[in-house]
C-alpha positions in Angstrom: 5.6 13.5 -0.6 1.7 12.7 -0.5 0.7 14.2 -3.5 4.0 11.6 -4.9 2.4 8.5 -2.8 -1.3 9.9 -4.2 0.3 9.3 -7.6 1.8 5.6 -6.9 -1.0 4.4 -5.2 -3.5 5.6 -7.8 -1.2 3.7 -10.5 -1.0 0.4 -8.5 -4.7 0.4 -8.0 -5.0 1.3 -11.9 -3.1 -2.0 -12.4 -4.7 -3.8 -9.7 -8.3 -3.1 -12.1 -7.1 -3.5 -15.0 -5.4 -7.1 -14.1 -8.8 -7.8 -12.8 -10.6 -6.9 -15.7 -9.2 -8.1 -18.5 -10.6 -11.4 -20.1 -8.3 -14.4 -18.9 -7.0 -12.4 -15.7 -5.7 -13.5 -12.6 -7.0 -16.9 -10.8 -6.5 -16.4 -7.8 -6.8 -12.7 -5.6 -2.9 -12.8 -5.0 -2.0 -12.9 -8.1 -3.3 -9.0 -8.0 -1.1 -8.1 -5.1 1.4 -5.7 -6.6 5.0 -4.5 -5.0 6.6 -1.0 -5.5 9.8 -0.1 -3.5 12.3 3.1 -4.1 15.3 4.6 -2.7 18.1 6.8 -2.5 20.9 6.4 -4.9 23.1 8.4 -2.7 22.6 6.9 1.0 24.8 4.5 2.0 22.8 1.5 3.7 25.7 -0.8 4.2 27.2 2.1 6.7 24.5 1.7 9.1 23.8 -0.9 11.9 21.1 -0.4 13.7 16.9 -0.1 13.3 13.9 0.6 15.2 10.3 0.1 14.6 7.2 0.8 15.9 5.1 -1.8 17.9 1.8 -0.6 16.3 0.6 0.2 12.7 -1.1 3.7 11.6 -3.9 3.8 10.2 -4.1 6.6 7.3 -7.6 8.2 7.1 -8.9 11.2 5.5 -9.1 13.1 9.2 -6.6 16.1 9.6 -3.8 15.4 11.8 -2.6 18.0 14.5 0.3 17.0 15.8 -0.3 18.1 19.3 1.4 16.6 22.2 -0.1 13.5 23.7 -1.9 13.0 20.4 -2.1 9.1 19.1 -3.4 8.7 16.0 -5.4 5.7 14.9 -4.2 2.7 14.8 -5.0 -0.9 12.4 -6.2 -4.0 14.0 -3.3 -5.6 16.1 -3.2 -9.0 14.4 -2.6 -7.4 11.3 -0.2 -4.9 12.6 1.4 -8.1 14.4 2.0 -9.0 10.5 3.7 -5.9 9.4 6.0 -5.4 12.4 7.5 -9.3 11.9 7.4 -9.4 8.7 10.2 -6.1 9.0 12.0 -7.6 11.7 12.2 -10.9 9.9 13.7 -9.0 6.8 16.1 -6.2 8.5 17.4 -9.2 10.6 18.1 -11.2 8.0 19.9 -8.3 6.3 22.2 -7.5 8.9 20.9 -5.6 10.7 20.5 -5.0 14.8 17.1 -4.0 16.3 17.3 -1.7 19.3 15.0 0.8 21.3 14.1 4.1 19.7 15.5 5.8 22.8 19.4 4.0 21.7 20.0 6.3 18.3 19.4 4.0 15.5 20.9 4.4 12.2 17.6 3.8 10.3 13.6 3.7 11.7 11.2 1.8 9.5 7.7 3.9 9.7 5.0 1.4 8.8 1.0 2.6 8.1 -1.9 1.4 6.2 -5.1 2.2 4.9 -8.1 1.0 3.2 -9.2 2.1 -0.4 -13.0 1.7 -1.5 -13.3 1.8 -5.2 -16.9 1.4 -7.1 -17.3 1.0 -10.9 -20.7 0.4 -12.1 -22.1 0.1 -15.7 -25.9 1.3 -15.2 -28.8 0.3 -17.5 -30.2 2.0 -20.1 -33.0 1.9 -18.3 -32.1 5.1 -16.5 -33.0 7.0 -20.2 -35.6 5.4 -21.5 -37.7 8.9 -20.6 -35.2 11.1 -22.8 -34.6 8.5 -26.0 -38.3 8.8 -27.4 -38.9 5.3 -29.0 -36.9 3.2 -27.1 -38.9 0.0 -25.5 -37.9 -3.6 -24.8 -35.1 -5.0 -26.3 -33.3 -1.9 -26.4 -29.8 -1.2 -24.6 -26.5 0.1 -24.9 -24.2 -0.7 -27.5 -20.0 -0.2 -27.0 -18.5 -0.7 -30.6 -15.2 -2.1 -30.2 -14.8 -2.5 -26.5 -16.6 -4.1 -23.8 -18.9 -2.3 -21.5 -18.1 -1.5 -18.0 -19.8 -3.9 -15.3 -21.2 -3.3 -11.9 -17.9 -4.1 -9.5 -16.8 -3.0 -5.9 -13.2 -2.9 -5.2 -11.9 -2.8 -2.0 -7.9 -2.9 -2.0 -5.5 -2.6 1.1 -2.1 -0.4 1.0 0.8 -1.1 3.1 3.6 1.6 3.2 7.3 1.2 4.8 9.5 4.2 5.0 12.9 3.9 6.1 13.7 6.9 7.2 17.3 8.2 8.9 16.9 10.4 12.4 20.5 11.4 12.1 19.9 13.0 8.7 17.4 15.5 9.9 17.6 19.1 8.1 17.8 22.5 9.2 14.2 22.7 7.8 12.9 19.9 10.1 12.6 16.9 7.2 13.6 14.0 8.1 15.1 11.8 4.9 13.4 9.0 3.8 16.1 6.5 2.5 13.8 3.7 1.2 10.1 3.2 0.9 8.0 0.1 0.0 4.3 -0.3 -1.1 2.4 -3.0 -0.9 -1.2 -2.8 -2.6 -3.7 -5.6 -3.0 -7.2 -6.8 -2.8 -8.7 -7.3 0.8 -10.4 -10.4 -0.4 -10.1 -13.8 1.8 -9.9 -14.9 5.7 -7.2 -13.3 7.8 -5.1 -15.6 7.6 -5.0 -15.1 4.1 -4.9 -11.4 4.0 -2.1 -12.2 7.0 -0.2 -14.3 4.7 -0.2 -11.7 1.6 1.0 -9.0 3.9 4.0 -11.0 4.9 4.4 -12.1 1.2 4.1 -8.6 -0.1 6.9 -7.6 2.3 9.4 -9.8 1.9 9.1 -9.3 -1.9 9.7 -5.7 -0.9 12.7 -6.4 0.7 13.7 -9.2 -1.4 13.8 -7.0 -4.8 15.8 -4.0 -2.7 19.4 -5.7 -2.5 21.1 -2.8 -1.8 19.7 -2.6 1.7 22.1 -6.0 2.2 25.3 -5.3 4.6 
């Protein structure tokens, strides 16, 4: 499952750069906010009734997870994780749907996390050979025939994941089905309010483009 979420985020950010890039792109920075959602062809969502959800936000990070008892792991700032969790209830509400504690059995749990991506692309100046290229001096630089050079660019995107996962469904070898998953990928560019504002955006187009989740 990471190594397949590795694969879609790298794509979304991919599109998110290229969007960017491209002469006559996007306008405005939410124009670059980009929606994917999946699910299982074989569950049954208009079956179940009930959903819980978390009232914090994970925060995904490169440290190792152990698992051990008593162990929280990190967490995003609240007023964004505020975001997230209304922006769920808002949409399984709407749906049909009946929130309830995790300690009542609910049919479905919607797992919500985040995390921050750093890219850097740079185009460096030619500068950097002029001690290999003998002959070289001013007025001399790098030359792309047919395509336009890279440029010096820091890209700093935000990921939001849902998973929807049934506790009932749990297998013999402890994996817990996920039934639907959204991703919501963007640039973190803009107050927070703004950033706020895409989040809840980003999720209801998750939901609204998953019909099948619908009672």
């Amino acid at each position: 499952m990471r190594k397949s979420y590795k694969g879609i985020l790298l794509g979304l950010l991919l599109a998110v750069i290229y969007t960017a890039c491209i002469p006559e792109g996007a306008e405005y920075v939410d124009e670059l906010d980009i929606v994917y959602t999946n699910y299982s062809e074989d569950f049954n969502f208009t079956s179940q009734n009930t959903y819980s959800v978390p009232d914090r936000v994970i925060k995904i990070t490169g440290d190792e997870i152990d698992g051990e008892e008593g162990f929280e792991p990190e967490f995003i700032d609240p007023v964004y994780s505020a975001t997230i969790i209304a922006s769920i209830r808002s949409n399984m509400n709407a749906l049909g749907y009946r929130e309830v504690d995790k300690s009542a059995n609910p049919d479905l749990i919607i797992l919500p996390s985040a995390l921050q991506t750093d890219q850097v692309f740079f185009y460096y100046d030619w500068w950097y050979w002029n001690w290999y290229y003998p002959g070289w001096g001013f007025g001399w630089g790098w030359y792309y025939p047919g395509y336009f050079p890279p440029q010096v660019s820091r890209v700093r995107t935000g990921t939001v994941f849902l998973q929807m996962t049934q506790p009932s469904g749990i297998s013999a070898s402890d994996k817990i089905p996920v039934v639907w998953s959204g991703i919501m990928n963007g640039l973190l560019e803009g107050s927070r309010d703004q950033v706020a504002t895409r989040i809840t955006n980003g999720i209801n187009q998750a939901f609204n483009q998953s019909p099948y989740l619908a009672k």
